[in-house]
N, C-alpha and C positions, 0 to 999 in steps of 0.2 A: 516533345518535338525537338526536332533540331532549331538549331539558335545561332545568330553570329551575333556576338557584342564588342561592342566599342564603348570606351567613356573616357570623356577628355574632359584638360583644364582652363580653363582661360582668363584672362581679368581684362577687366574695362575700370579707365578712370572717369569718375562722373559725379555730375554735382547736382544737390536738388534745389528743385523750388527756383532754378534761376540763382541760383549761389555761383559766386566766384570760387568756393571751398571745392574743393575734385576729392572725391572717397576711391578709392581701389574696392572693387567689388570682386572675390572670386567668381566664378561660373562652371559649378560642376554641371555635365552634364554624360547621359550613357543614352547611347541608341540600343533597343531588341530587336532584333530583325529575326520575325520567325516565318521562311518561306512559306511551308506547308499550309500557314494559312495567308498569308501574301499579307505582314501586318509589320509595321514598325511601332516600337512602345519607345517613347521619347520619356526622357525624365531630367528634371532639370532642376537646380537648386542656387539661387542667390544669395551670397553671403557678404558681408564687407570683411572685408580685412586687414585696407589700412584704413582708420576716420580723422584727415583732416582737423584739428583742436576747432577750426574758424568753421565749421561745415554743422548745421542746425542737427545733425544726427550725433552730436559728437557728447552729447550730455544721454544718449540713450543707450550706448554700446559700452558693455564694460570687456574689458581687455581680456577676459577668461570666454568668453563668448566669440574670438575670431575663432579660435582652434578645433571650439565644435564642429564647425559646419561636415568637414571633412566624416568625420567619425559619425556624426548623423546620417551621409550619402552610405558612406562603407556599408550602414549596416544594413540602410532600405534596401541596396542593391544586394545584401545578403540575402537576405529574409525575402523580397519579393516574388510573390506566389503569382499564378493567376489561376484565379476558385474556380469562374462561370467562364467555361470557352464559348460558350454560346453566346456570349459577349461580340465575337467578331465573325461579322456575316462573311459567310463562303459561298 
């Protein structure tokens, strides 16, 4: 079917747990918009990528793991199929 996509980036800075530490968090995310069946597929992906040293997350992120995130979306957004259209009622 035909399709219009979009995927955008964004970051929010934020802190957990009530921490005064603020993380930069990537924000991928891509809308599908497939008319013909009047359906949008939203996908979205949370990543950090800056951690704060004072921020309680900052002993569980190693520094080879910001760069992923991107190359993880690229490729779902490659590879995504949809098997069962009967999935979305018309």
């Amino acid at each position: 079917p035909d399709v219009y996509k979009a995927v955008v980036l964004g970051a929010q800075r934020v802190a957990k747990f009530n921490e005064q530490a603020r993380n930069e968090i990537n924000i991928f995310m891509a809308i599908i918009r497939i008319p013909k069946i009047t359906t949008d597929i939203l996908i979205t992906l949370n990543a950090p990528s800056i951690i704060n040293p004072e921020s309680s997350s900052a002993k569980n992120i190693q520094p080879n793991q910001i760069e992923e995130p991107a190359k993880v979306f690229e490729e779902f957004l490659r590879t995504f199929q949809i098997l069962d259209w009967g999935l979305f009622v018309q």
